[in-house]
N, C-alpha and C positions, 0 to 999 in steps of 0.2 A: 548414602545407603539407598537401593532401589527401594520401589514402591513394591509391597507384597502385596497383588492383586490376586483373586482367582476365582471361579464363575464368574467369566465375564461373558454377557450374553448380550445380544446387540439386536435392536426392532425396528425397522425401517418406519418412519412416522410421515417425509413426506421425500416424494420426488420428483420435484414442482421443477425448479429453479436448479437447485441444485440439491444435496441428499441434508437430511435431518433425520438423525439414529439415537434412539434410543439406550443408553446403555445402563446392566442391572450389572450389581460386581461384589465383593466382600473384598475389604480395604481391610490390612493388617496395622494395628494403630501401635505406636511406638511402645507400649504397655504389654505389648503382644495379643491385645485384644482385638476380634475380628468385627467388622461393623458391616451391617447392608447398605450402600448406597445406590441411587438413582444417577444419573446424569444425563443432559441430551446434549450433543455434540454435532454441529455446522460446517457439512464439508464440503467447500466451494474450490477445493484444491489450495495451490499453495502461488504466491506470484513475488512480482519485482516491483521496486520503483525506485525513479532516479531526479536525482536536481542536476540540470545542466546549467553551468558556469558560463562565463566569458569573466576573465580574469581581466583584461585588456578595459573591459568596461564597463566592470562592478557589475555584473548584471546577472540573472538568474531567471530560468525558463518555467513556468506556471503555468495550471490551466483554471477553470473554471467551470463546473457543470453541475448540471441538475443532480442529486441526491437524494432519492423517494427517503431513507429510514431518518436523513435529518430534517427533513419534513415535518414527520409524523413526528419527531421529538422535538419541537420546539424551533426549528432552524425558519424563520419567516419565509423565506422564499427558498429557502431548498437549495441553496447556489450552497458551493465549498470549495475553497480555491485548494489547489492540491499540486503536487509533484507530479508527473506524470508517473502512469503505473498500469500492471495487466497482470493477470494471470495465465499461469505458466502454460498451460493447456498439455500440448506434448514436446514444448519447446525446451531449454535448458534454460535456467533464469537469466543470463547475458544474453542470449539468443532474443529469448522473450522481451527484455526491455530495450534491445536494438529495435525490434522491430515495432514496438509501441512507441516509444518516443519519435519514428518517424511518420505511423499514423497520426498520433494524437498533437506533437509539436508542431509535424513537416520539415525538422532537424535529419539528417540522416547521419548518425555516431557511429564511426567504427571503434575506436576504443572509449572501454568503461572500465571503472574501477570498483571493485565490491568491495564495501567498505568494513560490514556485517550484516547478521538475518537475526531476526525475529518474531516471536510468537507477539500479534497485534492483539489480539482478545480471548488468554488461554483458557478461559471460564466457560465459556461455549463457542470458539469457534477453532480448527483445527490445525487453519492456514497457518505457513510461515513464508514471512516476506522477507524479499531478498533485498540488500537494498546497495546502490550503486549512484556513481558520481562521473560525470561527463563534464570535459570542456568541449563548447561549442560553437564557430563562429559562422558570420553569416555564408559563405562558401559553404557553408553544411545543408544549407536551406534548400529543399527539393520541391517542397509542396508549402500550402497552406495550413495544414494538420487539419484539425477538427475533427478526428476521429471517421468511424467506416460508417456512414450510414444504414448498411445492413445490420449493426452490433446496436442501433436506433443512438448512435452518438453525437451530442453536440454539443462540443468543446470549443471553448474560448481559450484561444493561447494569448498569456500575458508575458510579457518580459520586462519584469521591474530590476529595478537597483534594489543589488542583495542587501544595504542597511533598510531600504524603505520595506522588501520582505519580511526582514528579520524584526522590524519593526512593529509591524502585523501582527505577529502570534502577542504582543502585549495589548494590543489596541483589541483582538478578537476579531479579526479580519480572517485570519488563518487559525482554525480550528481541526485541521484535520492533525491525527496522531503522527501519520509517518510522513506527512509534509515537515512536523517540527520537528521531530526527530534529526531530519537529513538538515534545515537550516540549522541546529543547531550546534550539527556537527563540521556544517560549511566554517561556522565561526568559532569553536573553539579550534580548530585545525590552519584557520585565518585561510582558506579556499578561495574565497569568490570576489574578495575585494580589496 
């Protein structure tokens, strides 16, 4: 059954970074009772990200980089090993993670496979990530990655053996959401090793 929303009204709060809106609305509650609520809502657009395989050698493509919000919450040194990943900007989500994975890894992927998308933090924030899987081997290798220096990125690319990754999100090595996500769907699908 849809949501019965109406005055829905929206207040720009900040447009720093990226937009932060305000929204006032009256929510129809299943009773048929009408409710006021408040919400703010994070829109940094919508992006992709991809785990690159090498099947041939149990292996799987990582990165590594600084992270200001897990900082401030708790994270000692702010590092999070992750999937590579970007947002879409005005690219199409394949488009967009060809072309970050060859920034950020220095892999260059022509095909990907979308595996599915999701809403990562529907509570406050808007994005839906797309998410995608590459076999990769070293004949792909055009650069060093490390992302653009103009975007102020620096990225450490790891390439571990997919059990000793997968291994990680129990140890807490690997905390990021859509990093485990994509290894865990590497291994229920038996993918990467």
């Amino acid at each position: 059954m849809p949501a019965k929303i109406k005055n829905l009204t929206k207040t720009l709060l900040s447009d720093n970074w990226y937009t932060l809106n305000k929204y006032s609305f009256e929510y129809q509650k299943p009773n048929g009772e009408w409710s006021k609520q408040e919400r703010e809502a994070y829109d940094r657009g919508n992006g992709s990200t991809i785990l690159l395989c090498n099947t041939d050698k149990g292996t799987v493509i990582l990165t590594r980089q600084f992270r200001l919000p897990t900082y401030v919450n708790g994270n000692s040194d702010g590092m999070l090993i992750e999937t590579c990943a970007g947002l879409l900007d005005q690219h199409n989500a394949e488009d967009c993670i060809k072309k970050e994975a060859e920034e950020e890894t220095g892999y260059k992927i022509e095909k990907v496979t979308k595996i599915f998308q999701a809403y990562m933090s529907p509570g406050s924030v808007t994005e839906i990530v797309h998410f995608f899987i590459a076999e990769y081997s070293e004949n792909m290798k055009v650069s060093e990655g490390g992302g653009l220096e103009h975007e102020q990125e620096n990225i450490e690319v790891l390439e571990l053996k997919f059990d000793a990754a997968y291994a990680m999100i129990k140890s807490g090595e690997i905390k990021d959401g859509k990093t485990i996500m994509l290894l865990q769907y590497a291994k229920l699908h038996n993918l990467c090793s």
